[in-house]
MARBA-537679 format. One record per residue (C-alpha): residue in three letters; x, z, y. Coordinates in steps of 0.1 Angstrom, whole numbers, padded with zeros to 4 digits. Each point is the difference from the previous one (the first is absolute). Example, Ala and Ser with C-alpha at 12.3 -4.5 7.8 and 13.67 -1.06 7.14 Angstrom:
% MARBA-537679
 resn     x     z     y
  ALA  0123  0078 -0045
  SER  0014 -0007  0034
% end
This chain:
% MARBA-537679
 resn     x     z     y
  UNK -0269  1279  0652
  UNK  0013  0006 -0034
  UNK -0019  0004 -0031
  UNK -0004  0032 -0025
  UNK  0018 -0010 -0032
  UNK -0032 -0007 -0025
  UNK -0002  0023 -0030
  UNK  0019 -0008 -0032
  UNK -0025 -0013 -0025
  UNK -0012  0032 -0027
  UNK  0007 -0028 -0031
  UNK  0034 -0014 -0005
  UNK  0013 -0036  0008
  UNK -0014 -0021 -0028
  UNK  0023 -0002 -0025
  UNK  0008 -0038 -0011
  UNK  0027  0003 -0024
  UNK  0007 -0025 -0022
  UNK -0027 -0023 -0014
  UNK -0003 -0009 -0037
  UNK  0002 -0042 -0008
  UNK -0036  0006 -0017
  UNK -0014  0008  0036
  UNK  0016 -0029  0014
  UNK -0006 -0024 -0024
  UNK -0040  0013 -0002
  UNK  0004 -0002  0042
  UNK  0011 -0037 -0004
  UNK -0026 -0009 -0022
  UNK -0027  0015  0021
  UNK  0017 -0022  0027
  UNK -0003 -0032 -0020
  UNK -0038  0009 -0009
  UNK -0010  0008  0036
  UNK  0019 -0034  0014
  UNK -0016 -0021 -0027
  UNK -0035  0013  0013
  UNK  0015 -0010  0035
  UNK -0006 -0036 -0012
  UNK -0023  0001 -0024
  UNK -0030 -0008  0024
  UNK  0015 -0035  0010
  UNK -0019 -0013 -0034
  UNK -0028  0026 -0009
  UNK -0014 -0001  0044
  UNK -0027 -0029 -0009
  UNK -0012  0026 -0029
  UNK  0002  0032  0022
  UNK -0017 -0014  0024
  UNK -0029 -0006 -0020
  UNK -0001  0031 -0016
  UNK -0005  0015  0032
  UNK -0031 -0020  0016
  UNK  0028 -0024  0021
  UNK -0009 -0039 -0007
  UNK  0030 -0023  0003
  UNK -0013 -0013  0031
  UNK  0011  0029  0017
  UNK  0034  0006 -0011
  UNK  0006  0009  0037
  UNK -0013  0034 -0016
  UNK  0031  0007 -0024
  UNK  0017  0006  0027
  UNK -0009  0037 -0001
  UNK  0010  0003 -0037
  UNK  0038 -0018  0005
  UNK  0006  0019  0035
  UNK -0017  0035 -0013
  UNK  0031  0001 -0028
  UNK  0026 -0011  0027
  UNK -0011  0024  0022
  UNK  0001  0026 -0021
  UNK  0032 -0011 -0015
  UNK  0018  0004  0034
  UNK -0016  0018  0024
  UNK  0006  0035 -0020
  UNK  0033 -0011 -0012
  UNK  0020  0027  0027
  UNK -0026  0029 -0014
  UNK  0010 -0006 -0038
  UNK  0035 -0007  0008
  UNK  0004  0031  0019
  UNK -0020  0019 -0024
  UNK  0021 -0010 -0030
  UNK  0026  0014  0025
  UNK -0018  0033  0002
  UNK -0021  0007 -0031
  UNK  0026 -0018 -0026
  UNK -0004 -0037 -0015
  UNK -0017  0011 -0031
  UNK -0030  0014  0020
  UNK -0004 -0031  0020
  UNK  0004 -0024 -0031
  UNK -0025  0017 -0018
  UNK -0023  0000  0030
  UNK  0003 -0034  0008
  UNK -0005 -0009 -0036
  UNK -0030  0018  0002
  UNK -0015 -0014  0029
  UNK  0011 -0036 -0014
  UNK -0018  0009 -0032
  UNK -0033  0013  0020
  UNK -0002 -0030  0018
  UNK  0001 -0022 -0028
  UNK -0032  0020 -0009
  UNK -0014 -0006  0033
  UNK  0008 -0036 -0006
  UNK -0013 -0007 -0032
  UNK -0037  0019  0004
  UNK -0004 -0019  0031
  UNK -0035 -0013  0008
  UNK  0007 -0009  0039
  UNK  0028 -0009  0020
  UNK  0003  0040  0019
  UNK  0010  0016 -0036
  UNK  0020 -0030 -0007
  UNK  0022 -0001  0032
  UNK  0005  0033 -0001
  UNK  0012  0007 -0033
  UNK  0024 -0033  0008
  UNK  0011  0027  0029
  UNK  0007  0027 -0022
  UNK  0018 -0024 -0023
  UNK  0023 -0012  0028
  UNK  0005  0038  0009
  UNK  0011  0010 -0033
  UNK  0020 -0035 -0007
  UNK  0019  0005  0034
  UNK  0011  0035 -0005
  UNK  0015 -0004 -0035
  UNK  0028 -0024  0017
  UNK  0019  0025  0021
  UNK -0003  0030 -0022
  UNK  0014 -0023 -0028
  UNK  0033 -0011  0021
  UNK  0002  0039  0009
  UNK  0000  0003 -0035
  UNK  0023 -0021 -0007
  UNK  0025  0013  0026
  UNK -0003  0032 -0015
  UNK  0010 -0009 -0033
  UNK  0031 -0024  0012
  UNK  0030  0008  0025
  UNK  0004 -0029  0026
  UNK  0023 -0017 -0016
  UNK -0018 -0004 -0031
  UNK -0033 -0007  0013
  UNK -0005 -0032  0008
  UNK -0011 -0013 -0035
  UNK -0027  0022 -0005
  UNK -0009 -0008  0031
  UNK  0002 -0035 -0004
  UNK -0022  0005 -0035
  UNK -0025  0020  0019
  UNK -0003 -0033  0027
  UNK  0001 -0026 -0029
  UNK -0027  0020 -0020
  UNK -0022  0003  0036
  UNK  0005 -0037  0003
  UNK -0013 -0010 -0032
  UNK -0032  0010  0008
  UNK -0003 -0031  0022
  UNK  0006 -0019 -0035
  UNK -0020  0024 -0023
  UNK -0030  0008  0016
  UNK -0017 -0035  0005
  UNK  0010 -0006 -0036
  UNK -0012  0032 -0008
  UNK -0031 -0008  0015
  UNK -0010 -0032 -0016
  UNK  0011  0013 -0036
  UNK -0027  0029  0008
  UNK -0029 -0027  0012
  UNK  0010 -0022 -0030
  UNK -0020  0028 -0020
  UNK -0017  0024  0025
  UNK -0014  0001  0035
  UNK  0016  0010  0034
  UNK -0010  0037 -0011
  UNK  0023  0005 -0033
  UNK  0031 -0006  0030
  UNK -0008  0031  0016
  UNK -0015  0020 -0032
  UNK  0039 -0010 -0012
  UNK  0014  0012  0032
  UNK -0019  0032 -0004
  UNK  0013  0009 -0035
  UNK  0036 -0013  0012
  UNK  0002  0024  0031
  UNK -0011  0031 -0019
  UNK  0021 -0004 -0027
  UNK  0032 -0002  0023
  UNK -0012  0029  0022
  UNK  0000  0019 -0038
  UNK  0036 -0012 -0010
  UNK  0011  0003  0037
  UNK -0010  0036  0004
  UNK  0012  0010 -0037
  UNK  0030 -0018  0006
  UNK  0006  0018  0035
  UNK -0009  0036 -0007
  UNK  0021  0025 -0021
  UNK -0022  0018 -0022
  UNK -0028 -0003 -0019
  UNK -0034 -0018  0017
  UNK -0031  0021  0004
  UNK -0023 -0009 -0029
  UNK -0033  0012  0018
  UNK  0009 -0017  0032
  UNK  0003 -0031 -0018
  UNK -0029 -0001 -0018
  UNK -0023  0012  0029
  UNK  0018 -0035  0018
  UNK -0009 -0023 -0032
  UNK -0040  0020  0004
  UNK  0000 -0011  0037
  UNK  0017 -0033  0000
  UNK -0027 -0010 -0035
  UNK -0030  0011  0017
  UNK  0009 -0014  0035
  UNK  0010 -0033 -0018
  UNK -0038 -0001 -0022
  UNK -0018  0008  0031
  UNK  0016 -0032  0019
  UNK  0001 -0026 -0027
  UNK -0034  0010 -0012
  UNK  0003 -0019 -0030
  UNK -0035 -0013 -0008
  UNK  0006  0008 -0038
  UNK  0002  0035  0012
  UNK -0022 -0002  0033
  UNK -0031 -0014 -0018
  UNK  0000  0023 -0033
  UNK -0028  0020 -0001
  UNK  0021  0029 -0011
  UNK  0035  0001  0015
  UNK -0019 -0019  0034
  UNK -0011  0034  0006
  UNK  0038  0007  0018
  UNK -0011 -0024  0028
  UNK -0029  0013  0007
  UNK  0003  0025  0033
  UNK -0005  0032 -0005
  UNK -0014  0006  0033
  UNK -0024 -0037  0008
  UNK  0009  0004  0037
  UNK  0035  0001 -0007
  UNK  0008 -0030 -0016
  UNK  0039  0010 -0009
  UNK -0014  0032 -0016
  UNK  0004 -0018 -0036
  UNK  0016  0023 -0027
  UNK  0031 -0020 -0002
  UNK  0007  0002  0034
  UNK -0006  0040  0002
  UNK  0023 -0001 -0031
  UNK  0029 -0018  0015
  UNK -0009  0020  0035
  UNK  0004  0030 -0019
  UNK  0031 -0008 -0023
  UNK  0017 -0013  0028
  UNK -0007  0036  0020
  UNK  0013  0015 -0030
  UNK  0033 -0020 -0002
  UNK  0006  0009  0040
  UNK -0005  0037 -0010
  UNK  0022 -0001 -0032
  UNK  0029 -0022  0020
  UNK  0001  0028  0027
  UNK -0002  0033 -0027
  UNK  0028 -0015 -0022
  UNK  0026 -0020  0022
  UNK  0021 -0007 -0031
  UNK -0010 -0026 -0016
  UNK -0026 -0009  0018
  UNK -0022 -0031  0001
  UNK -0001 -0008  0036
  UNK  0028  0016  0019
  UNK -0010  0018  0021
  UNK  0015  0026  0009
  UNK  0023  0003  0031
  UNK -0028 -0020  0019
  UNK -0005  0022  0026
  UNK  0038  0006  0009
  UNK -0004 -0038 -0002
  UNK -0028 -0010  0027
  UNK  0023  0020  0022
  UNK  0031 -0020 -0006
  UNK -0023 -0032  0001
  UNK  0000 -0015  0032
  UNK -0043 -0002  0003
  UNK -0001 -0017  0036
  UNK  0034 -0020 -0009
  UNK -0015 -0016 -0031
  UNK -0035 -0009  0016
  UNK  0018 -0021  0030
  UNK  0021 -0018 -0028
  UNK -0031 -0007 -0020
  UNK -0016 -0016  0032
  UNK  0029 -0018  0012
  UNK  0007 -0016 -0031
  UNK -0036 -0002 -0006
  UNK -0012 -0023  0029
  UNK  0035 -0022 -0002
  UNK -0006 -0004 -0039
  UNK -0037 -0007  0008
  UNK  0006 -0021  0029
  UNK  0023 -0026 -0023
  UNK -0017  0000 -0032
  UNK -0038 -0005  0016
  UNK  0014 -0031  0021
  UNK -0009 -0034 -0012
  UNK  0027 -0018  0005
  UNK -0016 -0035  0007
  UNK -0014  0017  0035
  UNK  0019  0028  0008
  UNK  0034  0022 -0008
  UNK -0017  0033  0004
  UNK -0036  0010 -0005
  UNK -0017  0025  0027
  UNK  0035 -0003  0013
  UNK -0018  0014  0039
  UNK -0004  0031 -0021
  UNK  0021  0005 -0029
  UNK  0032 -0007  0016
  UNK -0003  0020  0027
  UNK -0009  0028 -0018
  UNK  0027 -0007 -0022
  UNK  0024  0004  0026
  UNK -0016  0028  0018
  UNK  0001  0024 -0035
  UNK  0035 -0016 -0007
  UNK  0017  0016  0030
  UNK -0022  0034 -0002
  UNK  0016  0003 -0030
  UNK  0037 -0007  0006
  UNK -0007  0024  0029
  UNK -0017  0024 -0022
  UNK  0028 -0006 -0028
  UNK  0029  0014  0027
  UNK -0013  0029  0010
  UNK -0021  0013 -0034
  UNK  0029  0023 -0020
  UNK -0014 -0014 -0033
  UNK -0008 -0038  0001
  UNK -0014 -0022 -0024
  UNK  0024 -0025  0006
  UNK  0030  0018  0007
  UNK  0016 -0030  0029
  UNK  0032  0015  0004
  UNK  0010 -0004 -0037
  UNK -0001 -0044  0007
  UNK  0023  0008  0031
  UNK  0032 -0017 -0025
  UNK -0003 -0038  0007
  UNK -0001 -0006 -0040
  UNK -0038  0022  0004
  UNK -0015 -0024  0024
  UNK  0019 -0029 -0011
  UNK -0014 -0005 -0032
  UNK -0035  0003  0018
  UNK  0005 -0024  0017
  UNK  0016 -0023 -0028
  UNK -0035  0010 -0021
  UNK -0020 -0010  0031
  UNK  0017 -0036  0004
  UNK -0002 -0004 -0042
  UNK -0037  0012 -0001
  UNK -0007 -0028  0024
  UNK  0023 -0028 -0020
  UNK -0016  0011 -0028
  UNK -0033 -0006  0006
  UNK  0002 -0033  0008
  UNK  0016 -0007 -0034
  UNK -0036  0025 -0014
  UNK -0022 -0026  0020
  UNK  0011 -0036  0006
  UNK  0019 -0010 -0031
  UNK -0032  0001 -0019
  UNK -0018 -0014  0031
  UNK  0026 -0027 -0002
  UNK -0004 -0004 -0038
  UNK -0039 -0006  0008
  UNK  0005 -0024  0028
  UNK  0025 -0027 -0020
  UNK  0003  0003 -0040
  UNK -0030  0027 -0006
  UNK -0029 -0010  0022
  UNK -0028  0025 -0009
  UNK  0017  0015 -0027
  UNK  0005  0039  0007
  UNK  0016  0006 -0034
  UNK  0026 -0026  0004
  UNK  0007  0008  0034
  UNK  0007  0034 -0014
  UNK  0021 -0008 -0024
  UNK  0024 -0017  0026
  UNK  0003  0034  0020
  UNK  0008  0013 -0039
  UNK  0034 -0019  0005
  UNK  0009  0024  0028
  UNK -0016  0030 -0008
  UNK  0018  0001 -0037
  UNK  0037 -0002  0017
  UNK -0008  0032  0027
  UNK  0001  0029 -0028
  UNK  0035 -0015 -0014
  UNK  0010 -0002  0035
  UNK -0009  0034  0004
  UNK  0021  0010 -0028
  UNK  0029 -0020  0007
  UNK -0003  0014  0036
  UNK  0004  0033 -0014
  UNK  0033 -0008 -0029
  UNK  0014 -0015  0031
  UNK  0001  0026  0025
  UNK  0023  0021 -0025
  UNK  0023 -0022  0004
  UNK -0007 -0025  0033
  UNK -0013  0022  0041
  UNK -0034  0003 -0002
  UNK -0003 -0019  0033
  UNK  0020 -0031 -0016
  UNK -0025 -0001 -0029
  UNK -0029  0000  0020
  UNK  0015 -0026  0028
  UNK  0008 -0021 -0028
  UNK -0036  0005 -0018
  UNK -0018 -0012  0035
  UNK  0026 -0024  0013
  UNK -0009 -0021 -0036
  UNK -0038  0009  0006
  UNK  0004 -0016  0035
  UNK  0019 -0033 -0015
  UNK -0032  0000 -0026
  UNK -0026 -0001  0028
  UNK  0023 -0030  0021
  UNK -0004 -0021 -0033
  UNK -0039  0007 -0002
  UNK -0001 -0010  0037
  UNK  0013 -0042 -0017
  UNK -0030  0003 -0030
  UNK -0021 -0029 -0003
  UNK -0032 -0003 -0012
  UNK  0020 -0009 -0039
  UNK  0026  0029  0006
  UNK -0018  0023 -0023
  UNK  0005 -0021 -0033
  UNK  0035 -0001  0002
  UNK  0028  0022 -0013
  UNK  0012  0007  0031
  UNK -0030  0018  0017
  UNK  0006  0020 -0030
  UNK  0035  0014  0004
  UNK -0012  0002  0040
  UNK -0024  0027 -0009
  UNK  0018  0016 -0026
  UNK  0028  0002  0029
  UNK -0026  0020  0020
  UNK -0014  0021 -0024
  UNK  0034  0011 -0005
  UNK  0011  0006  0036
  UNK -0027  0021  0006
  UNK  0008  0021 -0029
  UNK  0033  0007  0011
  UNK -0006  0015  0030
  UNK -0024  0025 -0017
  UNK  0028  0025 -0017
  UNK  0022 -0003  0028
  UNK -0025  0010  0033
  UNK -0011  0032 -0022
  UNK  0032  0007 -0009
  UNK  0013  0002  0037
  UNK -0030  0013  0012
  UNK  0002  0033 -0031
  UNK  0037  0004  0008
  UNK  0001  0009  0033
  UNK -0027  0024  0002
  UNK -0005  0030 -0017
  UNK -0021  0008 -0030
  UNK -0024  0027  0023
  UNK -0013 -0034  0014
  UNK  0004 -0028 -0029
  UNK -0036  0002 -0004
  UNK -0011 -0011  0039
  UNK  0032 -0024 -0001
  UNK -0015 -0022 -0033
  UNK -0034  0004  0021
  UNK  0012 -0018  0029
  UNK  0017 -0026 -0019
  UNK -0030 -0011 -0020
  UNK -0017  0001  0034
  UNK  0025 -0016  0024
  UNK -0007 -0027 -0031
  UNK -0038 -0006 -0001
  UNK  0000  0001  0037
  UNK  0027 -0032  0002
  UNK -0023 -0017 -0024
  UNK -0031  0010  0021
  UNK  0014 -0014  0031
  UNK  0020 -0025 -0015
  UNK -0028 -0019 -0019
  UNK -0022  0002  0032
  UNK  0030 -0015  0026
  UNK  0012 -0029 -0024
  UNK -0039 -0008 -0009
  UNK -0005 -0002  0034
  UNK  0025 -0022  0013
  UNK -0005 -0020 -0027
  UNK -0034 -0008  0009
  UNK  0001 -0007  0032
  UNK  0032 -0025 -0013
  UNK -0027 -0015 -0024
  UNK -0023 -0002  0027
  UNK  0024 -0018  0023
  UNK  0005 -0025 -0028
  UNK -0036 -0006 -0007
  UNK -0011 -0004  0036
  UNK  0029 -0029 -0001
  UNK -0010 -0019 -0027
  UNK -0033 -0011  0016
  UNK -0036 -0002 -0018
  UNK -0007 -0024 -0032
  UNK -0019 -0020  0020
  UNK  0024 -0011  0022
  UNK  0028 -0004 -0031
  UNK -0024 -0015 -0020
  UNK -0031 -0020  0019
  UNK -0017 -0013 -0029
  UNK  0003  0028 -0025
  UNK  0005  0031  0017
  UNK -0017  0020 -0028
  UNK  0027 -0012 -0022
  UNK  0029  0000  0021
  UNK  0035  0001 -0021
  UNK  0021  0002  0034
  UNK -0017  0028  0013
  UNK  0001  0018 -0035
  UNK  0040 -0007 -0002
  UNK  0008  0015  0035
  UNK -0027  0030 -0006
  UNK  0021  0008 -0029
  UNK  0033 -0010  0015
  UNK -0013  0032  0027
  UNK -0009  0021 -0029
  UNK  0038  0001 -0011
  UNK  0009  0004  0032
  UNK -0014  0029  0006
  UNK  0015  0015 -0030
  UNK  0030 -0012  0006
  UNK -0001  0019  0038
  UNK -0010  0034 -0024
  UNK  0032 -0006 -0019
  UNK  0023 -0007  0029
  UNK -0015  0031  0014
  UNK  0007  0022 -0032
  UNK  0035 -0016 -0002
  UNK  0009  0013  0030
  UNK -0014  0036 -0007
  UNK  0018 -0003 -0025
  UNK  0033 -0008  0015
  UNK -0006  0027  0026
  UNK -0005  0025 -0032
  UNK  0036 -0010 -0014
  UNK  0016  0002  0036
  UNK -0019  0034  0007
  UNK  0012  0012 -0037
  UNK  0036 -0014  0005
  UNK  0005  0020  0036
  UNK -0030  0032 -0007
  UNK  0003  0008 -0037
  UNK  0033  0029  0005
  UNK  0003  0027 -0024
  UNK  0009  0033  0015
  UNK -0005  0038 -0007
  UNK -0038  0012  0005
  UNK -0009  0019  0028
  UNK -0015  0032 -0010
  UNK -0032  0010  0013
  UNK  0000  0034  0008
  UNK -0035  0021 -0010
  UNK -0012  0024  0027
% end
């Protein structure tokens, strides 16, 4: 039974044209500041926690405020790619700016551990899109074969957040508390979405619109932080008073910001040029918008992300896996069935049909989960043998990776001018791989010698290779009406390796560890007279310790050797395969 043809949309296609450098540098740079928040929680979650009523003896309750950004970093990832598709990149940039900037304000006026998770949600939402609407971006700007430096600046720039935001972080508690992180994220995010829309629209901005915004986003802002100088003055205290005692957010300030922010909507829809919040085309939008589409991705990738990043990994590789995964599955194939059939998907499928499309997923996949065993067991390593206890220190040692991906990265990217894509990013794993064999010979010493050194630096740097190179590929062979839901699905196809990865090496590394231990006997049998003090036991405890680690990196060395073959053989450059609109 064949279909009526669907109506041609009453607006025109949007119209990308060229982008200026400014937007793409101020894109970058909101990239850098939302991946430095990424990590800035590994040092300021002791102080959040307290802030928000959690004591440190249940830390098993940050798990919440870590998995409520990653969820919302992934799980709408096809929505804002495809949007950026859609509705333009600018519109999505400043969006997700937005959102990154209002939950920063959630964040930082945090009492309790609800407002707190779910402003790290928004956060994540508004982090996550800026990534594929930033490689559309830069696509846009450069032809293919000019492209893979920017691109590889744009990977460097996202992986130096890894490096920034912890320091960030502890320069900001050095001389504040956990609050002044977010309160700095706030003022960061708005003042990109300003440069990014001024730098993205042609013509003037509207004047009223923005000054009803800066009315809302001040009186929203007061009303949350309450500031006790202000809160307590017999005078000004009046603004938190309700206006109506049974309604306790009938305060003036939030009225104000209720009604400014009506005012902005109103303004946004009567004058379309210039306009604050765009706005306009949203109806001719929803109906392009895959609704039913979008909500099975969200679920999908919901429960999988959920399922991985709630396990503990010392009892079990998914958490409510009876559930989760199941219903993971379940809305994974509703939606690959509804994706065939619907004449406007969200992710359009047919578009990663060209090997080089699903071939550098899958390389991201494998390097997500090589990756993260770098993220988590070198310092865990560092802690065990040179660093015992010391968090800084064993931080420090994961420095010496981290500070070599971002001139990977770039070197990735000066090298695919010249080099194939797929022999760069081969060559970038292949020496990641021969990094993780030599941490699979450490000793408990390794650390203080040169050598550990230049074997970490050699990681850093593999990984950063393959960066330029995957996106590359993955940009060249599909179109530009679907760049946006192609950087999407890389960034996911990533977090999901390192999801899965972190929970399948942890977990046959423990049971290794447990073998090990179970053989060694107890102290009292190794040592009858002093089994409280027992310096055989202690050796072969720790001599299972770095086993175990060294299982995780033999594990991660041979992701990454799969990621180089995969790249080698996957990673073809052909013509993209035009999606036709219906």
């Amino acid at each position: 039974m064949s279909r009526s043809p669907r109506r041609p949309p009453a607006d025109p296609p949007v119209d990308r044209g060229t982008p200026s450098l400014a937007l793409v540098v101020l894109a970058t740079l909101a990239v850098l500041v939302t991946a430095a928040d990424t990590y800035v929680v590994v040092l300021a979650l002791p102080d959040i926690l307290s802030g928000v009523g959690v004591g440190l003896a249940e830390l098993q309750r940050a798990t919440p405020i870590i998995g409520g950004f990653l969820l919302g970093y992934t799980a709408t990832l096809p929505l804002l790619g495809r949007l950026a598709d859609v509705h333009g990149r600018v519109p999505v940039l400043v969006g997700c700016l937005l959102l990154f900037a209002f939950g920063s304000l959630l964040t930082a006026t945090a009492d309790s551990l609800g407002p707190a998770v779910l402003g790290r949600g928004l956060q994540g939402i508004g982090a996550g899109g800026l990534v594929p609407a930033t490689l559309a971006l830069v696509a846009d700007r450069w032809p293919p074969d000019r492209r893979s430096m920017p691109l590889g600046v744009v990977g460097a720039v996202q992986e130096a957040g890894a490096v920034l935001g912890p320091l960030a972080g502890a320069a900001v508690l050095a001389v504040a508390d956990w609050r002044a992180i977010f309160w700095l994220n706030l003022l960061l995010g708005l003042g990109l979405a300003v440069g990014v829309a001024g730098s993205g629209r042609v013509g003037r901005p509207d004047g009223v619109g923005m000054a009803l915004a800066v009315v809302a986003a001040v009186a929203l802002g007061l009303q949350l932080a309450a500031p006790a100088a202000l809160a307590e003055d017999v005078t000004v205290g009046l603004l938190y008073v309700p206006l109506v005692p049974a309604i306790g957010a009938s305060t003036p300030l939030v009225v104000v910001a209720v009604l400014a922010a009506a005012g902005l909507v109103a303004r946004s829809l009567a004058r379309p040029e210039g306009a604050v919040l765009p706005l306009r085309g949203l109806g001719r939008l929803t109906a392009e918008i895959d609704v039913l589409g979008s909500a099975l991705a969200v679920v999908a990738l919901g429960s999988l992300v959920w399922a991985f990043a709630a396990a503990d990994p010392a009892t079990e590789i998914v958490a409510h896996g009876a559930v989760l995964l199941p219903l993971a599955v379940v809305a994974g194939a509703a939606f690959v069935v509804h994706e065939r059939r619907t004449p406007d998907p969200v992710l359009p499928l047919r578009a990663l049909r060209p090997v080089g499309a699903w071939g550098a997923l899958v390389v991201n996949l494998l390097v997500g989960a090589a990756l993260v065993a770098a993220l988590v067991d070198v310092p865990l390593f560092a802690r065990s043998t040179t660093t015992p206890g010391d968090q800084l220190g064993a931080a420090l040692v994961l420095l010496r990776l981290l500070v070599a991906v971002p001139v990977g990265a770039v070197a990735g990217g000066w090298l695919c001018r010249t080099v194939a894509p797929r022999v760069v990013a081969a060559g970038g794993m292949a020496l990641a791989a021969l990094a993780f064999v030599a941490m699979t010979r450490w000793d408990a010493g390794s650390l203080d010698g040169v050598a550990s050194t230049a074997v970490l630096l050699a990681a850093g740097l593999g990984f950063g290779l393959a960066i330029a190179p995957v996106t590359t590929v993955l940009l060249a062979v599909t179109g530009s009406e679907v760049h946006g839901s192609a950087g999407a699905l890389a960034v996911v196809a990533r977090t999901v390796g390192m999801l899965v990865g972190l929970s399948l090496l942890t977990a046959v590394a423990l049971r290794r560890f447990t073998a090990e231990v179970e053989a060694i006997g107890r102290p009292f049998e190794l040592c009858p007279s002093s089994p409280a003090d027992c310096a055989a036991y202690d050796a072969a405890t720790s001599a299972a310790v770095l086993t175990q680690l060294h299982t995780v990196f033999g594990g991660a060395a041979i992701a990454a050797g799969l990621a180089a073959v995969a790249a080698l053989t996957l990673l073809r450059s052909a013509r993209p395969t035009a999606v036709p609109r219906r």
